[in-house]
C-alpha positions in Angstrom: 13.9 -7.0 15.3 15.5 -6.8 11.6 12.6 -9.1 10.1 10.1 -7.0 12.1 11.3 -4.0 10.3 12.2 -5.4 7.1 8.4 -6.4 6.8 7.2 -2.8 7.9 9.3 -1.1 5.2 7.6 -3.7 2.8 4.4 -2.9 3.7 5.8 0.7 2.9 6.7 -0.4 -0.4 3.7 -2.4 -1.2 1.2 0.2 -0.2 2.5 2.9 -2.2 2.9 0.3 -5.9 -0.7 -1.3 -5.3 -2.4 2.2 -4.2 -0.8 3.6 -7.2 -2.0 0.9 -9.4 -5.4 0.8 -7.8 -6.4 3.8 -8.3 -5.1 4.1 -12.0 -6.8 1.2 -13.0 -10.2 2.5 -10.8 -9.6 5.9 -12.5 -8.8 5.0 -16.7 -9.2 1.4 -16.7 -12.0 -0.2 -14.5 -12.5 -2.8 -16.6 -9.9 -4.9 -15.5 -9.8 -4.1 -11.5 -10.9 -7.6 -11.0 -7.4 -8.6 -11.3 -6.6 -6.8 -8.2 -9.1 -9.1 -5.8 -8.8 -12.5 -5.1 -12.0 -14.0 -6.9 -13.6 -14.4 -3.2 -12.9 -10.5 -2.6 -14.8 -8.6 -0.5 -16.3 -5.0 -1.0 -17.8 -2.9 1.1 -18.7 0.6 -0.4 -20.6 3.2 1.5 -22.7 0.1 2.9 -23.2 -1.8 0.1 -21.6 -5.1 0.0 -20.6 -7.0 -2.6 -18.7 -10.4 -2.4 -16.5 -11.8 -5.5 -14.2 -10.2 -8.2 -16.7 -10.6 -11.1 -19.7 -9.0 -9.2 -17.0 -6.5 -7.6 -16.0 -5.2 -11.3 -19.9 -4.9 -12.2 -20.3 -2.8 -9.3 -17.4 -0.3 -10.0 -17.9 -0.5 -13.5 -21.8 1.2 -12.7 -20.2 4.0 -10.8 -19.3 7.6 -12.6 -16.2 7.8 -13.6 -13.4 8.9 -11.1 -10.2 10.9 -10.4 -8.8 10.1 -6.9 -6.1 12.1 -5.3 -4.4 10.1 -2.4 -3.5 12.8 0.4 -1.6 9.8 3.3 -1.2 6.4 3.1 -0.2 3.8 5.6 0.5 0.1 6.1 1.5 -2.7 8.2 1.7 -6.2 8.4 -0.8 -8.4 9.7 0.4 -10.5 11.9 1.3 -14.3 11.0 -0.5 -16.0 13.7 -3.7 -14.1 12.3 -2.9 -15.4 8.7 -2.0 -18.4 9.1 1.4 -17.5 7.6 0.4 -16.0 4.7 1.8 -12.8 4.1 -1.0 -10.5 3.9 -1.0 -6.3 4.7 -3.6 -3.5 5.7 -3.1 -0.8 3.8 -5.2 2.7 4.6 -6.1 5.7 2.6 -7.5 8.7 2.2 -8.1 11.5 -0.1 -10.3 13.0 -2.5 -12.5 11.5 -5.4 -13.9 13.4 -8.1 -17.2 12.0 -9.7 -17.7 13.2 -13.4 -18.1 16.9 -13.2 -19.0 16.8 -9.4 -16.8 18.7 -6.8 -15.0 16.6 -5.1 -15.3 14.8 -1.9 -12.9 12.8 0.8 -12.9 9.3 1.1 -11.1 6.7 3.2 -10.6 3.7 2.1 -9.1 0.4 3.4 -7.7 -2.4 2.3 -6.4 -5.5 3.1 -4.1 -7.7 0.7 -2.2 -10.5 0.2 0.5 -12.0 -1.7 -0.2 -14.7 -4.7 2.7 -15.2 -6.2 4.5 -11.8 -7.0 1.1 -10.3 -7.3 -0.9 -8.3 -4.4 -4.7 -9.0 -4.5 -7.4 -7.6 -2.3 -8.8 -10.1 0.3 -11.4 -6.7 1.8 -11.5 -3.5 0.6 -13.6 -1.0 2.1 -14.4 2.4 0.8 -16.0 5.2 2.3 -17.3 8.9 1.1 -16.5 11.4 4.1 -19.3 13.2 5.0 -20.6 15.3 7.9 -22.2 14.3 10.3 -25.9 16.7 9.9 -26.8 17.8 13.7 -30.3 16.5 14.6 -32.9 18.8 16.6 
């Protein structure tokens, strides 16, 4: 029971120092957000995939710039029989992003990441724009 909750309060930990760094680096230094995915990272954002750190960067890097506001934030860890061991966490968000000079709009966005070395790098990470759902006559 102790390990079980010593990992859960890590996953605490974790998710609050990589969403923090994330979403700096997204925000004022996108340039070098590769070095948050593993080089076979996964993106899905708003339905478009894109597979790989260096083609992950090029994506982001054609976006508008950003301001993100996290408003909750959970984690836990995946279980070891699922990753072979590895110790790997899902981390989920949400908030609101800012585009340029755009109002801004909610987002969730999802992660999962594990650990090389003392670093965190994202295995998936999928984002998300929150929008209504239009009624259809």
């Amino acid at each position: 029971m102790n390990d079980t909750k010593s990992r859960i309060d890590q996953a605490c930990r974790v998710a609050e120092d990589f969403t923090k760094l994330y979403y700096d680096t997204l925000d004022k230094r996108r340039h070098i957000i590769n070095k948050l995915y593993l080089e076979t990272g996964v993106l899905s954002w708003n339905g478009n995939g894109v597979i790989g750190s260096k083609k992950i960067v090029k994506f982001l890097m054609d976006l508008p710039g950003t301001d993100h506001t996290i408003t909750t934030l959970d984690s836990q860890p995946i279980l070891d029989s699922a990753v072979n061991g590895q110790t790997t966490l899902m981390i989920q968000v949400t908030g609101t992003v800012k585009y340029q000079d755009k109002s801004p709009k909610t987002f969730q966005q999802n992660f999962i990441v594990t650990a090389q070395g003392d670093k965190w790098k994202t295995v998936s990470d999928c984002f998300r724009l929150q929008e209504p759902l239009t009624p259809k006559n």
